[in-house]
PDB file of N, CA, C and O in Angstrom, chain B, residues numbered from 101:
ATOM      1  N   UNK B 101     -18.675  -5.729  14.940  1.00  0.00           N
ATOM      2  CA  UNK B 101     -18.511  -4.349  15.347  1.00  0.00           C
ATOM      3  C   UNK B 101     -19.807  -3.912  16.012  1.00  0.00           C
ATOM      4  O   UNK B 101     -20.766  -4.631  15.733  1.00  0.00           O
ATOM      5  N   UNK B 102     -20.067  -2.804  16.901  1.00  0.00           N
ATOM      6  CA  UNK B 102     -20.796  -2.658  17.717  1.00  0.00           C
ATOM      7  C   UNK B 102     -21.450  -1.540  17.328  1.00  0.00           C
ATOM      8  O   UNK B 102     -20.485  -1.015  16.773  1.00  0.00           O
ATOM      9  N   UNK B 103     -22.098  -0.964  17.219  1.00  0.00           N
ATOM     10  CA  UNK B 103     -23.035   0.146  17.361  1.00  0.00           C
ATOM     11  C   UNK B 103     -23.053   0.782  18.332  1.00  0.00           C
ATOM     12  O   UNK B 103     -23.543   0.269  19.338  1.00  0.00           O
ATOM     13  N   UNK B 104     -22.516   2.154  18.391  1.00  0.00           N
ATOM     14  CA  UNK B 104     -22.741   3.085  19.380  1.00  0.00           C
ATOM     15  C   UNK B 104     -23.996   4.316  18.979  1.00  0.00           C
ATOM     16  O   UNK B 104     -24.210   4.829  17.880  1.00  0.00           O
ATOM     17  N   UNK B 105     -24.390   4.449  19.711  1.00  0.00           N
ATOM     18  CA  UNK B 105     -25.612   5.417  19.651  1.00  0.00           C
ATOM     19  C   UNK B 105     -24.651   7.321  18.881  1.00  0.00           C
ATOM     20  O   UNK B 105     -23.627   7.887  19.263  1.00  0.00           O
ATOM     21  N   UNK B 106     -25.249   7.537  18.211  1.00  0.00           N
ATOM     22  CA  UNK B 106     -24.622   9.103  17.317  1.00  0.00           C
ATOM     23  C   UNK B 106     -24.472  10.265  18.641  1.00  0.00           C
ATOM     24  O   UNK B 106     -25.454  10.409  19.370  1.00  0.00           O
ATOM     25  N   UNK B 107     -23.499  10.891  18.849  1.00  0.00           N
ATOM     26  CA  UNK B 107     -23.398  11.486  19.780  1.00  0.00           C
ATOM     27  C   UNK B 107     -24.074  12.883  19.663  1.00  0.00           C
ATOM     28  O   UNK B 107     -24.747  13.051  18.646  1.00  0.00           O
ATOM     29  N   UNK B 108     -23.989  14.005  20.635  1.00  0.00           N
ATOM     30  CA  UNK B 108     -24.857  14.486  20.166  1.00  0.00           C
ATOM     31  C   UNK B 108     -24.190  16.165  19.739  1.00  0.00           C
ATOM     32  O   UNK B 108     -23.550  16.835  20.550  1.00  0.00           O
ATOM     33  N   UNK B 109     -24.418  16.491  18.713  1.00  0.00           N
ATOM     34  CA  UNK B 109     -23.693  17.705  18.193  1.00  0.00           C
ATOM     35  C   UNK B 109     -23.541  18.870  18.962  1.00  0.00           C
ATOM     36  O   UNK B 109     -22.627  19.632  18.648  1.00  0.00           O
ATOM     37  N   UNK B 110     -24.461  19.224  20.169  1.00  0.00           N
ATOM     38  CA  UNK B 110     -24.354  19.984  21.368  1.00  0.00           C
ATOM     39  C   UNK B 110     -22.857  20.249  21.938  1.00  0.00           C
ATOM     40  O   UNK B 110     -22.378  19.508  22.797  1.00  0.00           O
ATOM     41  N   UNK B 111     -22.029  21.554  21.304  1.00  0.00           N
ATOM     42  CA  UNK B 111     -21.313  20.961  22.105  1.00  0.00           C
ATOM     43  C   UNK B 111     -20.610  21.403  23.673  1.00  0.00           C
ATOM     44  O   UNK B 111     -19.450  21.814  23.709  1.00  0.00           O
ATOM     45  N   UNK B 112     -21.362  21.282  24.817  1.00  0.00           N
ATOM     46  CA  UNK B 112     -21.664  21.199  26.104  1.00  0.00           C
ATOM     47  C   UNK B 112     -21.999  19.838  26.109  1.00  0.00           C
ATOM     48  O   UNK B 112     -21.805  19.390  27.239  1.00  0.00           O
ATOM     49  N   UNK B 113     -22.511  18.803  25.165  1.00  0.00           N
ATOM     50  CA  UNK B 113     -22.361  17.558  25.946  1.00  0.00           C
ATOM     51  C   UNK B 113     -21.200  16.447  25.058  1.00  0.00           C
ATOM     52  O   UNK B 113     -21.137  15.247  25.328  1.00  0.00           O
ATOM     53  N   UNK B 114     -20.561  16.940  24.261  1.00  0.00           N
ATOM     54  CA  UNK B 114     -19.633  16.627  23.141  1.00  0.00           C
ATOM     55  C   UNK B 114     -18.455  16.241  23.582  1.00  0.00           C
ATOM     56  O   UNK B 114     -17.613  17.117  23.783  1.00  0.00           O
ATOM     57  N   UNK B 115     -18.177  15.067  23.794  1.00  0.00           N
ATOM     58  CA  UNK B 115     -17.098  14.622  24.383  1.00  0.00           C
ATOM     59  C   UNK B 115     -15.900  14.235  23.234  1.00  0.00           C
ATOM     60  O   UNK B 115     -16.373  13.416  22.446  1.00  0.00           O
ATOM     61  N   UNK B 116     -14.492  14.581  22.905  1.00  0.00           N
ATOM     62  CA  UNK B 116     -13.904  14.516  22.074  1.00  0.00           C
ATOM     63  C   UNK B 116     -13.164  13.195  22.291  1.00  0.00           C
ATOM     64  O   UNK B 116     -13.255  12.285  21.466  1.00  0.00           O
ATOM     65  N   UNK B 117     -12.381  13.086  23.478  1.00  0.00           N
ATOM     66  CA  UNK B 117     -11.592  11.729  23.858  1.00  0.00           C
ATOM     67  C   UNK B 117     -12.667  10.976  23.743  1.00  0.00           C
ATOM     68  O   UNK B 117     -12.146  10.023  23.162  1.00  0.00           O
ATOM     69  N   UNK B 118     -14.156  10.586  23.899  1.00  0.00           N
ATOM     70  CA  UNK B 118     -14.742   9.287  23.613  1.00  0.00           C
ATOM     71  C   UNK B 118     -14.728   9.457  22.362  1.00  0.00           C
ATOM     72  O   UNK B 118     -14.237   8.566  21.669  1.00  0.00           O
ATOM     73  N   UNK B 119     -15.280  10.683  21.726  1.00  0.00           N
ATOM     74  CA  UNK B 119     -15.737  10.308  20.062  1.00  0.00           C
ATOM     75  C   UNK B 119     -14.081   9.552  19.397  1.00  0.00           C
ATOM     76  O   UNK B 119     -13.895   8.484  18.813  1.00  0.00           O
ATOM     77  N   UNK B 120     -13.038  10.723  19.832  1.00  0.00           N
ATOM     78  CA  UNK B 120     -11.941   9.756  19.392  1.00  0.00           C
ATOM     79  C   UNK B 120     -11.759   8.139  19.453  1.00  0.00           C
ATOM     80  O   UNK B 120     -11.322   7.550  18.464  1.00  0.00           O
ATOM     81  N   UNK B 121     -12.110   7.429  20.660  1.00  0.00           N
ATOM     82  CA  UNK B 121     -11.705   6.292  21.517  1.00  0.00           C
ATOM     83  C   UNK B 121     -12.634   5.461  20.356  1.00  0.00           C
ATOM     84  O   UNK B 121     -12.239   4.487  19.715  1.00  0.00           O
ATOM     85  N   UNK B 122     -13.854   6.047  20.264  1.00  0.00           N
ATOM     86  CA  UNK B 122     -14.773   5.442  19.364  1.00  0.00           C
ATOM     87  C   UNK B 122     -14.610   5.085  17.982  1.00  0.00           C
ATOM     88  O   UNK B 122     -15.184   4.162  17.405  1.00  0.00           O
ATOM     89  N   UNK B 123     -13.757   5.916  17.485  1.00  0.00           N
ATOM     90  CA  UNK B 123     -12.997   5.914  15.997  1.00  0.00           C
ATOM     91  C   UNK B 123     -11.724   5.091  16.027  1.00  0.00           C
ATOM     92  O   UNK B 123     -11.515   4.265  15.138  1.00  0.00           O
ATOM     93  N   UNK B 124     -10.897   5.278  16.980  1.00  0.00           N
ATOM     94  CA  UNK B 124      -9.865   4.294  16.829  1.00  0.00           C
ATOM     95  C   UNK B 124     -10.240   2.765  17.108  1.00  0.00           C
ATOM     96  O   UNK B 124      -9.537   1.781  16.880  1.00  0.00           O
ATOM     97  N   UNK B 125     -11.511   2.811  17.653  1.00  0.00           N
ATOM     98  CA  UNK B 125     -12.207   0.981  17.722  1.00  0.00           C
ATOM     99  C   UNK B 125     -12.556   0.714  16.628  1.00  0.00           C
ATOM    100  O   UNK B 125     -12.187  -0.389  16.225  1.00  0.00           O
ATOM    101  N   UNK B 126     -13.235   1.404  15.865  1.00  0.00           N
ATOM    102  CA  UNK B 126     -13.744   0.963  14.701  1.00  0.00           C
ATOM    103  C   UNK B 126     -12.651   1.099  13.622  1.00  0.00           C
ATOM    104  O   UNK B 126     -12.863   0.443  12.602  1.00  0.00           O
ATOM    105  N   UNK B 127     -11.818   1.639  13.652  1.00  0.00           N
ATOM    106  CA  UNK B 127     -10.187   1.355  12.907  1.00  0.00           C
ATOM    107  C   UNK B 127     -10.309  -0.027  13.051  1.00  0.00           C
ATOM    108  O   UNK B 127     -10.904  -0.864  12.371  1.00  0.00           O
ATOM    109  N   UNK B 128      -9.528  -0.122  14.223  1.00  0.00           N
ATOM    110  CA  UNK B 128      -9.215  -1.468  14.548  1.00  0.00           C
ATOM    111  C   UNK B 128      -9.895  -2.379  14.226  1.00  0.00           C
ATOM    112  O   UNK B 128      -9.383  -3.438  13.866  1.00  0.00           O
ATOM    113  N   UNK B 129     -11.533  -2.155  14.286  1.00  0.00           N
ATOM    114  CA  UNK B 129     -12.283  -3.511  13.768  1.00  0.00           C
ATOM    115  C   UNK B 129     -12.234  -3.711  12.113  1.00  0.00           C
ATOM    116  O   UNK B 129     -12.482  -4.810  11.619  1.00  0.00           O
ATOM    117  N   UNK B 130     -11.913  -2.623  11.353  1.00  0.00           N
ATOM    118  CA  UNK B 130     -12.297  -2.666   9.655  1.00  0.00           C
ATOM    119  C   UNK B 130     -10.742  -2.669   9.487  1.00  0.00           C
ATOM    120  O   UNK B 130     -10.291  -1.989   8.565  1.00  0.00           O
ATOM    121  N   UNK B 131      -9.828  -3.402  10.327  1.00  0.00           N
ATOM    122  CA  UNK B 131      -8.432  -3.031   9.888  1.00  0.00           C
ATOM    123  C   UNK B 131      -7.983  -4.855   8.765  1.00  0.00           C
ATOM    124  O   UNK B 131      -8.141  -5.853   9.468  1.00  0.00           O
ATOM    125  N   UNK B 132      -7.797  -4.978   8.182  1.00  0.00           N
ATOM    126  CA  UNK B 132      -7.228  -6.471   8.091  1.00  0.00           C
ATOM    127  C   UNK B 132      -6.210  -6.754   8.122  1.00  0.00           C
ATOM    128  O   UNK B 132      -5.300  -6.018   7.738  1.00  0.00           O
ATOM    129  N   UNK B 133      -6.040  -8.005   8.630  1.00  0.00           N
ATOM    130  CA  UNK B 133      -5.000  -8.770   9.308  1.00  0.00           C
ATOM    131  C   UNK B 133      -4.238  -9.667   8.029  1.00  0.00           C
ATOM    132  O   UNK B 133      -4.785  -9.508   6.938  1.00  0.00           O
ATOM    133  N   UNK B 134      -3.303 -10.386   8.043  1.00  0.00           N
ATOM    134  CA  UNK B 134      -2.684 -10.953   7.281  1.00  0.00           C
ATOM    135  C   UNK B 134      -2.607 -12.837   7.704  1.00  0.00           C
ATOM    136  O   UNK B 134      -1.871 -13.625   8.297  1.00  0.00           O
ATOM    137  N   UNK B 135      -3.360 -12.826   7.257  1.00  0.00           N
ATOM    138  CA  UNK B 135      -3.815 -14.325   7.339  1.00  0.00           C
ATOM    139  C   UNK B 135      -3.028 -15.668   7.492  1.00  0.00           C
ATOM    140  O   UNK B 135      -3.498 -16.691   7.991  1.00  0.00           O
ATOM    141  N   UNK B 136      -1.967 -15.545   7.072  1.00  0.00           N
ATOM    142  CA  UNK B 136      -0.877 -16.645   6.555  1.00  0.00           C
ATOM    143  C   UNK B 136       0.380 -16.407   6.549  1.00  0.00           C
ATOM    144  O   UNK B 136       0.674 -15.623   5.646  1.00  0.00           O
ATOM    145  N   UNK B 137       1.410 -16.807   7.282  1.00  0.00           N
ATOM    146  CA  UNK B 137       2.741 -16.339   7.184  1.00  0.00           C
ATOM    147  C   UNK B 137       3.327 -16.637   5.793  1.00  0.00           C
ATOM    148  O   UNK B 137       2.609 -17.291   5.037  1.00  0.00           O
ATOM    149  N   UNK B 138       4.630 -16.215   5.322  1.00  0.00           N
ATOM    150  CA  UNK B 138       5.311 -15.514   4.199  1.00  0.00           C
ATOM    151  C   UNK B 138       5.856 -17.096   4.116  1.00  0.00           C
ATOM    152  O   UNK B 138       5.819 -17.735   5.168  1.00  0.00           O
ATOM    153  N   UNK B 139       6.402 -17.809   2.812  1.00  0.00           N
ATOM    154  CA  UNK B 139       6.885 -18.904   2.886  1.00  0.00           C
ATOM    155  C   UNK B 139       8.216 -18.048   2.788  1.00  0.00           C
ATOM    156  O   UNK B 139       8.986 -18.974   2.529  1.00  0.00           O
ATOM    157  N   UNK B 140       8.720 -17.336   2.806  1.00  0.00           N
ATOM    158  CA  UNK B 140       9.781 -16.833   3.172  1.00  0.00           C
ATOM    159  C   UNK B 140      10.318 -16.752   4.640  1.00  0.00           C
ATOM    160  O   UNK B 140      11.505 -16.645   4.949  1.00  0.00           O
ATOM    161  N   UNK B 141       9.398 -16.810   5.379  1.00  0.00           N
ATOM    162  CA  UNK B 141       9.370 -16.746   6.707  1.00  0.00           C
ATOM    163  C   UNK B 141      10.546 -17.744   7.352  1.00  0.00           C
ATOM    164  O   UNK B 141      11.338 -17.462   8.251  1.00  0.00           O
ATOM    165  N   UNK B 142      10.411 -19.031   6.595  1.00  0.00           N
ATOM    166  CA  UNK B 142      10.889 -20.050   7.125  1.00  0.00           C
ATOM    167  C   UNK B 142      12.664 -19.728   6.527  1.00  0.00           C
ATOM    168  O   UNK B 142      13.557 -20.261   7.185  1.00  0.00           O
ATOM    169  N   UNK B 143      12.835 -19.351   5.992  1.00  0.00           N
ATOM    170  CA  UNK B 143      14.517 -18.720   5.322  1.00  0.00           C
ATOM    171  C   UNK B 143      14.496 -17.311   5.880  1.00  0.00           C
ATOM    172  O   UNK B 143      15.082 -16.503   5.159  1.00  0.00           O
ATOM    173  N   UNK B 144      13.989 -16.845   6.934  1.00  0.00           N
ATOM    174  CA  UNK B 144      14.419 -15.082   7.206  1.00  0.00           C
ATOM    175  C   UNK B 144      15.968 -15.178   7.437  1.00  0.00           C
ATOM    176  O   UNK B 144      16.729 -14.345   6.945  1.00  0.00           O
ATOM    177  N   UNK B 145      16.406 -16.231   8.210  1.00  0.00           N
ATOM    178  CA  UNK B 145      18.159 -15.819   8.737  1.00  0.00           C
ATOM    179  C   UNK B 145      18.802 -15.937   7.486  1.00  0.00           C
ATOM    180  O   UNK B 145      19.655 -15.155   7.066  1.00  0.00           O
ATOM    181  N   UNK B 146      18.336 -17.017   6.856  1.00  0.00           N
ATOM    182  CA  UNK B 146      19.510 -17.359   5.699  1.00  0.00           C
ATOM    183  C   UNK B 146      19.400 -16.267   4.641  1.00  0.00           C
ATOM    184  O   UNK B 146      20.368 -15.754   4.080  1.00  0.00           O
ATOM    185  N   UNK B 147      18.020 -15.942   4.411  1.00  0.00           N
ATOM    186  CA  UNK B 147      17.917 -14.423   3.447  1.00  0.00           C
ATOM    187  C   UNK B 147      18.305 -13.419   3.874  1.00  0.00           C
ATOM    188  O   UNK B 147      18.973 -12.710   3.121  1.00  0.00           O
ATOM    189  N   UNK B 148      18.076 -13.039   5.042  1.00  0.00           N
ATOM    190  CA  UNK B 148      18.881 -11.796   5.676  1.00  0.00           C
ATOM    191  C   UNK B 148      20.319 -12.031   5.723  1.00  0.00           C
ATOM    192  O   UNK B 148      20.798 -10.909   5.891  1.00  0.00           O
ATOM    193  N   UNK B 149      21.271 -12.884   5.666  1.00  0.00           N
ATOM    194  CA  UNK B 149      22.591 -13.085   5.984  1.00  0.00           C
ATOM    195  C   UNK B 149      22.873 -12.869   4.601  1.00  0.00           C
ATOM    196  O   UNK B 149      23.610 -11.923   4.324  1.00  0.00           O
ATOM    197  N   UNK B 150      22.385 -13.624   3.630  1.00  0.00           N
ATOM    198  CA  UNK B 150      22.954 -13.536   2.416  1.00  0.00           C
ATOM    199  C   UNK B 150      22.729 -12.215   1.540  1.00  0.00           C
ATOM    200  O   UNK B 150      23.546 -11.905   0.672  1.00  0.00           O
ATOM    201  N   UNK B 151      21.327 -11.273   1.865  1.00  0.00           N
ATOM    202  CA  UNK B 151      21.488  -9.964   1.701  1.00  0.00           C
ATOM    203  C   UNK B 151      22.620  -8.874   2.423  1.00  0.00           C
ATOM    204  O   UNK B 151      22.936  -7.841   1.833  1.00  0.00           O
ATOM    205  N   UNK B 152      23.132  -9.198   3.634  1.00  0.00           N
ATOM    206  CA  UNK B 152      23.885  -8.406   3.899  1.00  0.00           C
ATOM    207  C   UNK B 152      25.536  -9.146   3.351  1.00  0.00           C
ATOM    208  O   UNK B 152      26.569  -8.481   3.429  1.00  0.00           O
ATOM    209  N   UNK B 153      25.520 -10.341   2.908  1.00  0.00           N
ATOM    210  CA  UNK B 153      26.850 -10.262   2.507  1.00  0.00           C
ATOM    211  C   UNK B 153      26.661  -9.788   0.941  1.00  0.00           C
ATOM    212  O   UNK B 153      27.515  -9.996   0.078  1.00  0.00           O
ATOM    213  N   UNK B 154      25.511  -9.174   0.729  1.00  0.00           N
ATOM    214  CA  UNK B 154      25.439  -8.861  -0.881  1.00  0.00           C
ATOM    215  C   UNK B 154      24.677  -8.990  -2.032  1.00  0.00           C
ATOM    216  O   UNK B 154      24.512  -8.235  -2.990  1.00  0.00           O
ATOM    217  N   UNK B 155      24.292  -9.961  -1.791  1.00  0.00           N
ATOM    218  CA  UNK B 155      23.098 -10.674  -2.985  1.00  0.00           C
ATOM    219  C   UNK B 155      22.044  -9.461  -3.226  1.00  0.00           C
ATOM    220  O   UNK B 155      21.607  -8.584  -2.481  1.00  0.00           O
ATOM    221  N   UNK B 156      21.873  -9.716  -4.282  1.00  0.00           N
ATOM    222  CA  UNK B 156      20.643  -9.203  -5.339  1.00  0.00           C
ATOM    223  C   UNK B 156      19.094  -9.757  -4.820  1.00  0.00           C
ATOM    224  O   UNK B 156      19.137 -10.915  -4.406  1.00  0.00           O
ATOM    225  N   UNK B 157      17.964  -9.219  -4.785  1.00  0.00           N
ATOM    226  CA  UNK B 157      16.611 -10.028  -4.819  1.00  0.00           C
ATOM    227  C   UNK B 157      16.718 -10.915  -5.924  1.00  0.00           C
ATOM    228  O   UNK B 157      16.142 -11.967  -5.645  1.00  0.00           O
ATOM    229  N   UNK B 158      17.236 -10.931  -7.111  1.00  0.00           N
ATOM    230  CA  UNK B 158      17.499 -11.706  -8.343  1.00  0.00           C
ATOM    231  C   UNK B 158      18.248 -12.869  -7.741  1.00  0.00           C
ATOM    232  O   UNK B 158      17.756 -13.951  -8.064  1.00  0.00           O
ATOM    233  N   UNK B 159      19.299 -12.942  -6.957  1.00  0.00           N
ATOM    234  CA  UNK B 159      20.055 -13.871  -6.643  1.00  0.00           C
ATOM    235  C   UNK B 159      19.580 -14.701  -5.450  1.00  0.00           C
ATOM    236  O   UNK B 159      19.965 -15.841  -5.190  1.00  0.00           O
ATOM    237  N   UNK B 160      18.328 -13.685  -4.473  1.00  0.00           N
ATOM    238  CA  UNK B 160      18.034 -14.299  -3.393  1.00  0.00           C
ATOM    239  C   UNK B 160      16.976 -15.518  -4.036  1.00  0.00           C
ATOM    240  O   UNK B 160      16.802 -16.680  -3.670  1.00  0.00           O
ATOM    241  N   UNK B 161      16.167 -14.480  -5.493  1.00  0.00           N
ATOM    242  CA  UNK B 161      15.141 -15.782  -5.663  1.00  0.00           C
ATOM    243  C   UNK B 161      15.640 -17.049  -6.084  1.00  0.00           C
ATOM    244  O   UNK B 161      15.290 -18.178  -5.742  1.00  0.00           O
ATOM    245  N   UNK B 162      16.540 -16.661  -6.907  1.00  0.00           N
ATOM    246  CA  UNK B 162      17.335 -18.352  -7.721  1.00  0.00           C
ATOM    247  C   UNK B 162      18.213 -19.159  -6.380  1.00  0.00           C
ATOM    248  O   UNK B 162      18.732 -20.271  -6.482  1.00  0.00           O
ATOM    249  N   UNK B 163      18.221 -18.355  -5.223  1.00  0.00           N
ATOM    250  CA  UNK B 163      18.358 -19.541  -3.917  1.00  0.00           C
ATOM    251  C   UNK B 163      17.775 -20.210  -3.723  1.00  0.00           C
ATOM    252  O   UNK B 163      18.140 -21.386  -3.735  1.00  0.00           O
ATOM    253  N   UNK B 164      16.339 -19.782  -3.389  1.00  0.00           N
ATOM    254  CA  UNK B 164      14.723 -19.883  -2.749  1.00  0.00           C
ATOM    255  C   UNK B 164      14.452 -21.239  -3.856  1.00  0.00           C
ATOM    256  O   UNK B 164      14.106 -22.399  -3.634  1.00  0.00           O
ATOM    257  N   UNK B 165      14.824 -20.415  -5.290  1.00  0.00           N
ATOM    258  CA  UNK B 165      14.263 -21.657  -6.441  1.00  0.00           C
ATOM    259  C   UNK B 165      14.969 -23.317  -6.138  1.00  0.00           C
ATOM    260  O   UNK B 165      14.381 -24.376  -6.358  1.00  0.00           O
ATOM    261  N   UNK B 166      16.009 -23.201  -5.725  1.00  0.00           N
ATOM    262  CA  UNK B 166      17.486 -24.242  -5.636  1.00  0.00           C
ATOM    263  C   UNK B 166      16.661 -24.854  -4.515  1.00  0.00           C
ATOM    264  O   UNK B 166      16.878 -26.065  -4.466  1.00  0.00           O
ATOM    265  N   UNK B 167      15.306 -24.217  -3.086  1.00  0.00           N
ATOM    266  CA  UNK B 167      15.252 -25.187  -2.222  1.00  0.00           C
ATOM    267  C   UNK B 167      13.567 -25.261  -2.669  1.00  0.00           C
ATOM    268  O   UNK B 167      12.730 -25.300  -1.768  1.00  0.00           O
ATOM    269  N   UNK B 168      13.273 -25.271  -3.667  1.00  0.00           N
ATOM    270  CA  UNK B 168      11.959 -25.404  -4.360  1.00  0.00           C
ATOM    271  C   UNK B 168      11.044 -24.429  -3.698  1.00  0.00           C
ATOM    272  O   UNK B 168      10.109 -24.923  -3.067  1.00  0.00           O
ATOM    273  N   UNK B 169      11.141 -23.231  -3.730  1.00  0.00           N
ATOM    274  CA  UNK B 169      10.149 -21.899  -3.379  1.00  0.00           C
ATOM    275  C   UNK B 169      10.201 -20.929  -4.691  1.00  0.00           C
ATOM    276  O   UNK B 169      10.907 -19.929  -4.825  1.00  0.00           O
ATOM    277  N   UNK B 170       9.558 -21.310  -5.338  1.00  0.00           N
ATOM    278  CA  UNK B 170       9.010 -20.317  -6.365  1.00  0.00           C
ATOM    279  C   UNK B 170       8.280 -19.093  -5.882  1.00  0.00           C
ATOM    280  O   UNK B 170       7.204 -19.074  -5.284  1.00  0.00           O
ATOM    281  N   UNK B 171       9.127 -17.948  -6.277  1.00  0.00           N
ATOM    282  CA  UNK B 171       8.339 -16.479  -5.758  1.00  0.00           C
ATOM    283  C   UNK B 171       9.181 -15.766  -6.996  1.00  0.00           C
ATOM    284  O   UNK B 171      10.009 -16.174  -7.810  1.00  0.00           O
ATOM    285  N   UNK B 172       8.527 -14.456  -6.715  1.00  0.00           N
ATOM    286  CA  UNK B 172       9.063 -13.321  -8.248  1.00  0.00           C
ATOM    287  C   UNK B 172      10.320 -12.391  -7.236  1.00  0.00           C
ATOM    288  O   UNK B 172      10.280 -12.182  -6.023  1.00  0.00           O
ATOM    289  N   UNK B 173      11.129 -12.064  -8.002  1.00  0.00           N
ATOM    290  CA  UNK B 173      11.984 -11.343  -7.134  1.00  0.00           C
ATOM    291  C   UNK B 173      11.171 -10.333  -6.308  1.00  0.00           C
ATOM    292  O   UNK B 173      11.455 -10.007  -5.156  1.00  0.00           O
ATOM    293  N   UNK B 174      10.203  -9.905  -6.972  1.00  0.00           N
ATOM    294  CA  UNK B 174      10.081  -8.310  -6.550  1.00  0.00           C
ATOM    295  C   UNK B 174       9.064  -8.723  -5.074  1.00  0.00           C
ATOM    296  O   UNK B 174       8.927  -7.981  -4.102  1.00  0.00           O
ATOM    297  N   UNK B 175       8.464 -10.034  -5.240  1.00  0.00           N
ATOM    298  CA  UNK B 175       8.072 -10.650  -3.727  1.00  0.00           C
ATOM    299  C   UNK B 175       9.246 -10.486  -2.502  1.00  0.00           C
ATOM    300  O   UNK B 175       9.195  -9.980  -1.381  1.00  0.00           O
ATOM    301  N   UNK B 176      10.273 -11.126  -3.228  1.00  0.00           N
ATOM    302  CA  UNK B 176      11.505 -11.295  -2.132  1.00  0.00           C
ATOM    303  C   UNK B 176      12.056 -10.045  -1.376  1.00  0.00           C
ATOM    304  O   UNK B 176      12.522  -9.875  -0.250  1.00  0.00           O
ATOM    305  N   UNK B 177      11.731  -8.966  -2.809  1.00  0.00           N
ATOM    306  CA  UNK B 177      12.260  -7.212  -2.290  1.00  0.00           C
ATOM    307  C   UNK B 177      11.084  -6.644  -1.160  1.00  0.00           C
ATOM    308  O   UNK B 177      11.256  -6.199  -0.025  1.00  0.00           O
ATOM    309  N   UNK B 178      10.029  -6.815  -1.820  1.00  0.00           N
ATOM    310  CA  UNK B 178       9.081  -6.773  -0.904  1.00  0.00           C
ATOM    311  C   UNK B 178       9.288  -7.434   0.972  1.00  0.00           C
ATOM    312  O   UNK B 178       9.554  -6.859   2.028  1.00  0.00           O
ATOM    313  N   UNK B 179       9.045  -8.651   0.663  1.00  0.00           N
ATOM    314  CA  UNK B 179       9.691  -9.249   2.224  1.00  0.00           C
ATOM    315  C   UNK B 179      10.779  -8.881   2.924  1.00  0.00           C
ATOM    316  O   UNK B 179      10.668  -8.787   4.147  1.00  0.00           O
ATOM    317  N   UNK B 180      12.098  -8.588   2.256  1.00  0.00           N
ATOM    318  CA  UNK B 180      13.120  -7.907   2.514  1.00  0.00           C
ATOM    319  C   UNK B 180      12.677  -6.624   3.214  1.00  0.00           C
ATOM    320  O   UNK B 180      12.706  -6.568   4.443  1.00  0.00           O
ATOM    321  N   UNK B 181      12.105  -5.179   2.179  1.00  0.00           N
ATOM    322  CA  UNK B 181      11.767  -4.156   3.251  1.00  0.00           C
ATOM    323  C   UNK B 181      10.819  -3.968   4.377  1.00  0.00           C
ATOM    324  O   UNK B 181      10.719  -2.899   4.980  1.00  0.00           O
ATOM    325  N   UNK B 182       9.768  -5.578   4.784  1.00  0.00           N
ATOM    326  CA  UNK B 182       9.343  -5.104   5.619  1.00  0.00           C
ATOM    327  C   UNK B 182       9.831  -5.896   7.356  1.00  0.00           C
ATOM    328  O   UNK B 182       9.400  -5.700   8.492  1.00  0.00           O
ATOM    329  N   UNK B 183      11.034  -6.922   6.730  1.00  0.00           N
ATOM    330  CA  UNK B 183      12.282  -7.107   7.452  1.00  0.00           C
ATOM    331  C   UNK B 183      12.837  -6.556   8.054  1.00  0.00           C
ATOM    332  O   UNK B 183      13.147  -6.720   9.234  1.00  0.00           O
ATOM    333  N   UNK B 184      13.158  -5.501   7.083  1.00  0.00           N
ATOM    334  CA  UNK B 184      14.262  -4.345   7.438  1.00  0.00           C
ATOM    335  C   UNK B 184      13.752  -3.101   8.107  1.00  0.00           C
ATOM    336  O   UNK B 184      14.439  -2.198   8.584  1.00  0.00           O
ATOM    337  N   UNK B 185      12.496  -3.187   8.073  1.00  0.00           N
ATOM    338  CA  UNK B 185      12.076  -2.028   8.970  1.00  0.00           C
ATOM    339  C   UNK B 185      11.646  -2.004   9.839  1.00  0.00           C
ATOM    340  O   UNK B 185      11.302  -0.934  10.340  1.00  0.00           O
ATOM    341  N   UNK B 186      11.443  -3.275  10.485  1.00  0.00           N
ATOM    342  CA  UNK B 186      11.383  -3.426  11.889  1.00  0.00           C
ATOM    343  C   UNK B 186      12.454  -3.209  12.899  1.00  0.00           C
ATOM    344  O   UNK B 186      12.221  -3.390  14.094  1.00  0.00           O
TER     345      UNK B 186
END
């Protein structure tokens, strides 16, 4: 991250769109990223199909378990809503 010089409280020389522009960079730099895809990732169609014909997160995990992916349901509910809200 970069260092910008403190702007100056004057305000006749107080620019708001940079001070903004300046804050949403440094968002972006202290933001973190997600490192590693979901081993769920690799079953999204088959989990999404079988949630909409019905299944439980309880029923999706004892699938997942049947192709050797150990996760807690409430992982699977988790992955599910951020599926679904895209």
């Amino acid at each position: 991250m970069t260092r910008t010089p403190p702007v100056s409280n004057d305000p006749e020389t107080f620019d708001a769109a940079a001070e903004a522009a300046r804050l949403r960079e440094q968002t972006r730099a202290r933001r973190h990223r997600r490192h590693a895809a979901s081993r769920l990732d690799r079953h999204a169609l088959e989990l999404l199909a079988l949630r909409d014909a019905g299944s439980t997160t309880s029923e999706l995990q004892r699938w997942l378990a049947d192709r050797r992916v150990r996760v807690h349901h409430s992982t699977v509910a988790r992955w599910l809503r951020r599926q679904l809200a895209d």
